[in-house]
C-alpha positions in Angstrom: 92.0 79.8 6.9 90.9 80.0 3.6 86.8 79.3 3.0 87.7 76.0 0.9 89.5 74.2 3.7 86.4 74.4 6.4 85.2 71.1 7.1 81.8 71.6 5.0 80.7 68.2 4.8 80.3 67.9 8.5 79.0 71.1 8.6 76.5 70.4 6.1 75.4 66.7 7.7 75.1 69.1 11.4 72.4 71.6 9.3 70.7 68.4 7.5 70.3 66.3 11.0 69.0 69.7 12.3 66.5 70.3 9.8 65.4 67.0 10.1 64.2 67.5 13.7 60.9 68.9 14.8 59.0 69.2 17.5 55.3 68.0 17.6 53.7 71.7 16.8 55.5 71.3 13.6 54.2 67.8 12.4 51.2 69.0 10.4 52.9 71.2 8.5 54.4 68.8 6.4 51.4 66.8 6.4 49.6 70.2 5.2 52.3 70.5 2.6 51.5 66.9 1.0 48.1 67.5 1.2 48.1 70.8 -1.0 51.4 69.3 -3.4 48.5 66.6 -4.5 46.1 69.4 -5.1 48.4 71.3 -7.5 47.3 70.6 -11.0 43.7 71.6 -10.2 45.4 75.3 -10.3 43.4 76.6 -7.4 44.6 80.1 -6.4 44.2 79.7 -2.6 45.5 76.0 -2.4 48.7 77.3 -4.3 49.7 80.8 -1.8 49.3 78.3 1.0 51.8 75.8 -0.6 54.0 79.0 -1.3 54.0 80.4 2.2 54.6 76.8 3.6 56.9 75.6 1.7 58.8 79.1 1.7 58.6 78.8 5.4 60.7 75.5 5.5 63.2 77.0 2.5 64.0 79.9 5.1 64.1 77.7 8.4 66.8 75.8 7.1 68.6 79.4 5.9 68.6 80.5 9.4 70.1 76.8 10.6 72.6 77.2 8.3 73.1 80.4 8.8 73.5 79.5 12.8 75.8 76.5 12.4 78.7 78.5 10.5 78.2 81.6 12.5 79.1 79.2 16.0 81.5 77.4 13.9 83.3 80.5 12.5 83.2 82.0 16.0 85.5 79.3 17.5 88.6 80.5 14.4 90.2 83.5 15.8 89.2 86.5 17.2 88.7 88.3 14.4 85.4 90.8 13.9 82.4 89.0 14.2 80.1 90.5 12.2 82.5 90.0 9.8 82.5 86.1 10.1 78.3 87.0 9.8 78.7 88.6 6.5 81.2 85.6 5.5 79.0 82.7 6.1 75.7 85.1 4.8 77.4 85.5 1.6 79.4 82.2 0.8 77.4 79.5 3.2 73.5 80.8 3.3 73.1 82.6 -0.3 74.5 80.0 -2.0 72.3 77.8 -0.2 69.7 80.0 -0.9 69.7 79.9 -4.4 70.2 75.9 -4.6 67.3 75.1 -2.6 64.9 77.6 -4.6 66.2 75.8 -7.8 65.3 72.9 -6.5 61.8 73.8 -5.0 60.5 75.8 -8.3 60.9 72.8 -10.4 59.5 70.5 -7.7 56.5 73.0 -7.4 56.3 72.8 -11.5 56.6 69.4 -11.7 53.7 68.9 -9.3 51.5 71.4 -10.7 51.9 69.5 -14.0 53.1 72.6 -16.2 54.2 71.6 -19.6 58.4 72.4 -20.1 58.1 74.3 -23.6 55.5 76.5 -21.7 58.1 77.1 -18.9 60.8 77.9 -21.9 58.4 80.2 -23.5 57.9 82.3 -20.6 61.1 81.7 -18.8 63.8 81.7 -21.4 64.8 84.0 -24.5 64.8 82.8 -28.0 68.1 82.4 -29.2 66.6 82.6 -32.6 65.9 80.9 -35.8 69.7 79.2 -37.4 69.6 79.5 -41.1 72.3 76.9 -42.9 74.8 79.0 -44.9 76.1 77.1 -47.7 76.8 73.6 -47.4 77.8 74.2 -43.8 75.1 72.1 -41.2 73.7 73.7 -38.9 72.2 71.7 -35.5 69.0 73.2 -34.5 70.1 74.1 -30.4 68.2 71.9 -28.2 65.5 72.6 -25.6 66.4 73.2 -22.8 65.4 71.0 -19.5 63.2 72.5 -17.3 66.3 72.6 -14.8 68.6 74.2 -17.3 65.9 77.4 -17.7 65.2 77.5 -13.5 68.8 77.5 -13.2 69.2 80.6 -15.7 66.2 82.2 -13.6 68.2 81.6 -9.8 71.9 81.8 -11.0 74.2 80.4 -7.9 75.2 83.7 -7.1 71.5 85.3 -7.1 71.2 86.2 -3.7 75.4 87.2 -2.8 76.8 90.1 -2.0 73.4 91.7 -1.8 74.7 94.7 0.3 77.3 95.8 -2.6 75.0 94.8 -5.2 71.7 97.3 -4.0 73.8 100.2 -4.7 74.0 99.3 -8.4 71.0 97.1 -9.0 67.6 97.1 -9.0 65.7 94.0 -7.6 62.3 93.6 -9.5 60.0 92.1 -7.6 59.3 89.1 -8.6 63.0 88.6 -9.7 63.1 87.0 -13.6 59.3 85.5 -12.9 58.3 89.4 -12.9 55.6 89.7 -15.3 57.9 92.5 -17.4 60.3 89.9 -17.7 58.0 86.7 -18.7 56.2 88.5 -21.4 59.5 90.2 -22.6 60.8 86.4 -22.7 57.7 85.2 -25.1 57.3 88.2 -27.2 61.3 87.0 -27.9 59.5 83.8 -29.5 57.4 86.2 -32.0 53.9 85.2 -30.8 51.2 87.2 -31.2 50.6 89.6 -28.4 46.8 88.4 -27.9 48.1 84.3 -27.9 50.8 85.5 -25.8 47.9 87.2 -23.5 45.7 84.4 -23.3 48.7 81.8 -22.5 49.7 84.4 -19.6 46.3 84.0 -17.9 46.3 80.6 -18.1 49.4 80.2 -16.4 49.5 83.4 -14.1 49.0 80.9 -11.1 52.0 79.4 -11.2 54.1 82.1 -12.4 53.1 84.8 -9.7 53.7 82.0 -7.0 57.1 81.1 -8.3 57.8 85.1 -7.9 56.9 84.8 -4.6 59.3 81.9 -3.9 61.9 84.0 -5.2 60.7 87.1 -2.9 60.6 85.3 0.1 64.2 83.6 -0.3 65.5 87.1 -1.0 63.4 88.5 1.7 65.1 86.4 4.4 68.4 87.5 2.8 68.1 91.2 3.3 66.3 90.2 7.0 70.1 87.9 7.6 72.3 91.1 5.9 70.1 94.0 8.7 70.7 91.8 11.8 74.2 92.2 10.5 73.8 96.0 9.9 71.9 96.6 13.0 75.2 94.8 15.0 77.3 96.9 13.3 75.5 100.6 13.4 75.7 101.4 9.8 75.2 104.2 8.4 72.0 102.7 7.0 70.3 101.9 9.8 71.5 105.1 11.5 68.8 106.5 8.8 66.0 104.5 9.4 66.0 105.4 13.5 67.3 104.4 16.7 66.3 100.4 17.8 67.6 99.8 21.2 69.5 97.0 22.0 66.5 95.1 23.0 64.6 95.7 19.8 67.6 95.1 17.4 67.2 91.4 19.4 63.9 90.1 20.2 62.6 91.3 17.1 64.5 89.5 14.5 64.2 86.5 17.3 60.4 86.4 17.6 59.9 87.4 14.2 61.7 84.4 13.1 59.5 82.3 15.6 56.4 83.3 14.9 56.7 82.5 11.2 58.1 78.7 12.4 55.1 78.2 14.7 51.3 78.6 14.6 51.5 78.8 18.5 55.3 79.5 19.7 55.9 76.7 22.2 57.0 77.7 26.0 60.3 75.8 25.4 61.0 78.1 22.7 60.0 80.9 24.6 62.4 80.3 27.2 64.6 80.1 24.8 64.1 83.4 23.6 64.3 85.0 26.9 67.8 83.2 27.7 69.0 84.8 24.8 68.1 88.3 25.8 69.8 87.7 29.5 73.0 86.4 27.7 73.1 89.7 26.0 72.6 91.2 30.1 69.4 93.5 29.1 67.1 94.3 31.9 63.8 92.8 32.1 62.6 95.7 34.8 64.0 98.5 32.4 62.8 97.1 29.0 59.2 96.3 30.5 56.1 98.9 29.4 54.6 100.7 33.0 51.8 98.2 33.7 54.2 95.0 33.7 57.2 96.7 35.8 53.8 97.4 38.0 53.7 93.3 38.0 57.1 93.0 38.9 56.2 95.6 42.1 53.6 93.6 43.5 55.4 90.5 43.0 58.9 91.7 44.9 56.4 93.0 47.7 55.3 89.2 48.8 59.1 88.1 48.3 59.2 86.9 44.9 61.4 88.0 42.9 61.5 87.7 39.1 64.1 89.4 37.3 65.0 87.4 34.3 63.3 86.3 31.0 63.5 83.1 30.5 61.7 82.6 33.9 59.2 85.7 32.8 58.3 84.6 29.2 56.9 81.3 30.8 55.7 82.4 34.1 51.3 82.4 33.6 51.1 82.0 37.1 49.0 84.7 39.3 50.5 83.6 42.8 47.2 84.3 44.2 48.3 87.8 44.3 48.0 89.1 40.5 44.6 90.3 39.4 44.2 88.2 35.6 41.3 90.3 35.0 39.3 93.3 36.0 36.0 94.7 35.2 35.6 98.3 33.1 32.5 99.6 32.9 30.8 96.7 32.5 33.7 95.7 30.2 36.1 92.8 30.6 39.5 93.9 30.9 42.8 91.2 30.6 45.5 92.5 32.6 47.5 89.6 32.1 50.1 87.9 34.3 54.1 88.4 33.9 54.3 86.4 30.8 52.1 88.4 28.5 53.6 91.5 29.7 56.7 89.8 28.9 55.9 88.8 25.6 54.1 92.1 25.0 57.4 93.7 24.5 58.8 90.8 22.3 55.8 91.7 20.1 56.9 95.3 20.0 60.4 94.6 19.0 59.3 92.3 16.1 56.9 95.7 15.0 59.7 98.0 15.0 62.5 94.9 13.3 59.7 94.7 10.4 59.9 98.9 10.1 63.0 98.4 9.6 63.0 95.6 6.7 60.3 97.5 5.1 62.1 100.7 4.9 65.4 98.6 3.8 63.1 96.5 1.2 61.6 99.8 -0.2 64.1 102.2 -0.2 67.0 100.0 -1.8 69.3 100.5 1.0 71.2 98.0 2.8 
């Protein structure tokens, strides 16, 4: 079946009705996000890496929705490889995507901070020069270009596609074009001089920096969405950045994506988490550190018997048998019931996931 003739508008109204939903933990972020887009134009530093780290939040939420409605939808085709239908709907459903929505939240973000368009030209888009009339010929004077028009030219559609071919070739400033290299190369282009061009920079560093951070976290989640693909597959790659068993190659990209969504991760989405890891049959006994397979011991000795996630993420409950606390030399000591030796290892999968997108991220290598 050829890409064109999937049924993307009902796949795109499934990712819009999902994005719409939220659960109550996530209601004051966008109340948050109101509260700092009105606080914009009074260019305070800390109000503005908030909005950023918000609002970059949401951007890659709806990337990974996206990302997991084609990936079930593509699974139900044939039964071809399925990483390969990963690296098909990565590369033609969620980059494209990716690059959209950035568009779309950089001029938001500009609009609300109040930042004048010919100062987002002179920084963001090259001269094409002065057109002297030769003759009698006319010559039109090229218009400016929108605001739009010079974010597009920054976040081409293709942007963030193909990233896995395109690392061997290319380097990826951070930053991408709102880099400062690139925003000064773009106004020396208007012949300014370099002290105007130095004081203009500082009064506008805010909003550039933070638009380079939009762009880092969008290609960020890319690289993070092309590794879980990698990591599936073995490649070569990742063969070089170490061995990540089965469990950490998936509770860490799983509680990594969580704990970015949520200030506290809810116990529904918890046990969510953990009936992931039993679908993928890996043993909670075996994966557990010493003191929580001790838990499990001292649990199956009064007849109760624990031996999945789900039920472990969520379990708090001492069952008058579990010591919650002891005392150390004077010193309190948490021992913890099931669940936070549960989640104890989630937390060291999403350690050892981040390793991994560091190295990847550093390194150039995908």
């Amino acid at each position: 079946m050829r890409w064109s003739d999937l049924p993307h508008e009902h796949l795109s109204s499934e990712i819009a009705q999902t994005v719409s939903y939220r659960l109550p933990q996530e209601a004051h972020h966008e109340f948050r996000l109101r509260e700092l887009t009105a606080r914009l134009p009074e260019l305070r530093e800390e109000d503005h890496r908030e909005y950023v780290r918000l609002l970059s939040a949401e951007v890659n939420r709806e990337l990974r929705i996206c990302r997991d409605t084609y990936r079930r939808y593509l699974a139900t085709l044939n039964s071809k490889s399925r990483t390969a239908k990963w690296e098909v709907a990565l590369n033609y459903a969620v980059a494209p995507r990716a690059s959209e929505r950035l568009r779309r939240e950089i001029c938001a973000y500009l609009r609300d901070t109040e930042v004048e368009p010919t100062i987002v030209e002179f920084f963001l888009a090259d001269n094409p020069g002065v057109l002297v009339p030769f003759g009698e010929l006319v010559v039109k004077t090229p218009k400016e270009p929108s605001v739009e028009e010079v974010i597009c030219s920054c976040v081409p559609s293709w942007a963030f596609q193909n990233l896995k071919r395109r690392f061997t070739r290319e380097s990826f400033m951070v930053g991408g074009r709102f880099a400062k290299p690139c925003v000064l190369r773009c106004a020396m282009s208007y012949r300014v001089k370099g002290n105007n061009i130095s004081m203009l920079y500082d009064a506008n560093e805010i909003w550039i920096s933070q638009a380079g951070c939009m762009w880092d976290n969008v290609l960020y989640e890319i690289i993070a969405q092309q590794v879980q693909i990698d990591l599936e597959e073995r490649s070569d790659a990742m063969a070089a950045v170490g061995d990540l068993s089965r469990f950490d190659r998936t509770a860490g990209p799983l509680y990594a994506e969580a704990n970015e969504r949520y200030t506290t991760i809810p116990d529904g989405v918890w046990a969510d988490m953990g009936a992931k890891i039993d679908r993928a049959q890996i043993s909670l006994e075996e994966t557990l550190e010493p003191e929580g397979k001790k838990v499990l011991r001292n649990l199956a000795k009064q007849k109760i018997f624990i031996t999945t996630w789900e039920e472990s993420l969520v379990c708090d409950s001492d069952f008058g048998i579990l010591e919650s606390k002891i005392f150390d030399r004077g010193n309190v000591r948490y021992r913890g019931m099931l669940s936070r030796h549960a989640k104890r290892a989630f937390y060291r999968a999403r350690d050892k996931y981040r390793n991994v997108l560091e190295h990847v991220h550093e390194k150039g290598i995908l």
